[in-house]
N, C-alpha and C positions, 0 to 999 in steps of 0.2 A: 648336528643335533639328532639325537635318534628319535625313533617312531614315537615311542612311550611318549619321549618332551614334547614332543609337537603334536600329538592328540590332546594332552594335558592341558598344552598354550593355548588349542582351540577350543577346547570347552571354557577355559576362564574366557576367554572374547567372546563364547558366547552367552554366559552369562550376566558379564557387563552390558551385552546388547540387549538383554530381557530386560537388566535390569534399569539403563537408561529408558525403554519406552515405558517401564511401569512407573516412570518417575513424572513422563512426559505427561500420563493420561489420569496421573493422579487431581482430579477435580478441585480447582479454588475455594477459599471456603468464601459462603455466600457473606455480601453483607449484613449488618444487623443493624436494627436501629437504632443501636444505643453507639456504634463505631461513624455514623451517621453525626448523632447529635455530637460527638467528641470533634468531629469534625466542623460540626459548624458552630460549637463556641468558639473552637479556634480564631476562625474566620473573624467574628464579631467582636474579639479579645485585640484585632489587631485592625480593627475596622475605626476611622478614626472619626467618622461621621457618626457613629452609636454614643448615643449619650450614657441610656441606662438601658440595660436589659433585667427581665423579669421572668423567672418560672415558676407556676406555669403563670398564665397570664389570668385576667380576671373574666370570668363569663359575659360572653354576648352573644346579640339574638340575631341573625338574618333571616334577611327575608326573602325567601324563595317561592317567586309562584304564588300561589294560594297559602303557602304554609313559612310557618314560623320557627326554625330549628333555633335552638341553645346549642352554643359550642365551647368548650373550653379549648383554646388553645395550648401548644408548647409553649411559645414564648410571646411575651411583649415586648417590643424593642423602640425605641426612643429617638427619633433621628431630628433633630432641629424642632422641638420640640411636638412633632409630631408621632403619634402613637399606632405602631403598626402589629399584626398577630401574624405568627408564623409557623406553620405546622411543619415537623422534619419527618417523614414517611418513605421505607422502602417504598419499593415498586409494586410490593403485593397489598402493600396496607392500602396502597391509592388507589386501589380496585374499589376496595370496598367505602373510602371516605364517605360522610355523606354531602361534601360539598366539594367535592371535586369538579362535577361541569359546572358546579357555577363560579368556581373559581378561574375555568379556564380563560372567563370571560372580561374575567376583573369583577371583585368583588370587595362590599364593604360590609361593617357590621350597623347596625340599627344604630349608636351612638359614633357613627364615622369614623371607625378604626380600621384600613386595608386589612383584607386579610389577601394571605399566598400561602401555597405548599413549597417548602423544600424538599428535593428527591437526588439523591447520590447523582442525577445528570445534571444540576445544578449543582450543589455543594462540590462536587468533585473534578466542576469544568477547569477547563486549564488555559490560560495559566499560572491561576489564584490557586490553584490546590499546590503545585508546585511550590510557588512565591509564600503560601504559606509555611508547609511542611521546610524549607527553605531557613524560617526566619525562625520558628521555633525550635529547629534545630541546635540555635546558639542559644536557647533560655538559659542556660546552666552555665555559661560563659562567664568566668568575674571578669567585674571591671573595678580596676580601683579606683576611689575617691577623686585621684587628681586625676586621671582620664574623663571620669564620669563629668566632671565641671568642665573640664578643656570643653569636649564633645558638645556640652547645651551651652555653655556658652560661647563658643561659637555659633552654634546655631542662633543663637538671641544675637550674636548679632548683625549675621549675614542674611538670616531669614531660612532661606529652602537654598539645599546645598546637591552635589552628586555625591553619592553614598563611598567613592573612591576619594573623593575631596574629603568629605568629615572623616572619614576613616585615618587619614592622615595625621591626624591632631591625638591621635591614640600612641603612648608611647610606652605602657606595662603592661599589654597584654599583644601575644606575639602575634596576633590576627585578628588586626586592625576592624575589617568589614563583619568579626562575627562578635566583636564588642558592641558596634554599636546597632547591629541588631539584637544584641541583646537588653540594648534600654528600648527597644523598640517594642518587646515583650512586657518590659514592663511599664510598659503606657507611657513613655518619658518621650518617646520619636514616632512620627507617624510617616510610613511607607507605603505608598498606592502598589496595593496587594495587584491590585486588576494587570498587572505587568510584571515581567523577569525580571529577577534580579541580576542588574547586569552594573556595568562602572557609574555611568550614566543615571541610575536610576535616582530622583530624588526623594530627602529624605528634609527633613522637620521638626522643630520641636510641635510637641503636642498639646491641647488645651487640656490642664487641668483639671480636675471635679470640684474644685477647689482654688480660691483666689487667692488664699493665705496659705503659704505652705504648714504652719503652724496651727490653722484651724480645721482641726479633724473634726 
């Protein structure tokens, strides 16, 4: 190779080298609150103990101290008929909350509604953000008709199955286990988010909002 080629060679390696580290020290972009909240309806979309959720939720008063703050929360969510408030807050908004230490402590509202902050180290703990991002993955997934009946009806009526077992009962769509999480998105199967999904993992039909399928 002559001199010319091989100064040539060396200067493209080294500007592949600049330009790998300027790739490396190129900064994350920060969170935001609104990729935050997209995250945590997920969570609650697949959460199989929420009954109803609401946004934002309705006004209440704590009592703090001597003083009486009004708060609106994010959301009011529903869990066994119990009514709970839920603020979703970067890291920087929870500086400034105004009931942050006393949420730290546990906190209710005047008319006994929990309240708690969500923060990306919740929402995003692992490994329910995984198991989430995971399941919603297959939302887009068809399942035909006769799959979609095999699937819950089996389930109705074995009860709680291992998501490698129900998957089995799937015979038109080529990927058995992203069928039937995807009736799992859409509220039909319920999957304990709190854990990996793995062979093993079990899966359910879900209780409906509704006891008549015909009474919308």
């Amino acid at each position: 190779m002559s001199a010319p080629a091989i100064l040539d060679l060396s200067d493209r390696r080294s500007e592949r080298r600049q330009g790998a580290r300027r790739a490396q020290k190129r900064p994350t972009a920060p969170l935001t609150r609104n990729s935050l909240i997209v995250d945590f309806l997920a969570i609650c979309e697949l959460d199989s103990e929420i009954e109803a959720l609401r946004a934002p939720a309705d006004p209440a008063e704590f009592r703090i101290g001597e003083r009486t703050i009004e708060h609106i929360a994010d959301f009011e969510i529903v869990r066994d008929g119990q009514s709970f408030l839920v603020d979703v807050l970067t890291e920087e908004d929870l500086l400034t909350h105004p009931l942050r230490t006393a949420a730290i402590h546990g906190l209710s509202s005047e008319d006994g509604r929990h309240f708690s902050i969500e923060t990306a180290a919740s929402i995003r703990a692992e490994p329910r953000f995984t198991t989430v991002r995971l399941i919603t993955a297959c939302k887009r997934t068809p399942v035909t008709a006769g799959d979609r009946v095999r699937v819950l009806h089996q389930l109705d009526e074995v009860g709680a199955m291992r998501l490698v077992d129900c998957a089995g009962a799937v015979m038109n769509t080529q990927d058995g286990v992203a069928a039937v999480l995807a009736l799992a998105c859409e509220g039909l199967i319920a999957v304990d988010i709190s854990r990996p999904i793995l062979p093993e993992t079990q899966v359910r039909r879900r209780r409906l909002p509704y006891a008549d399928p015909f009474a919308f």
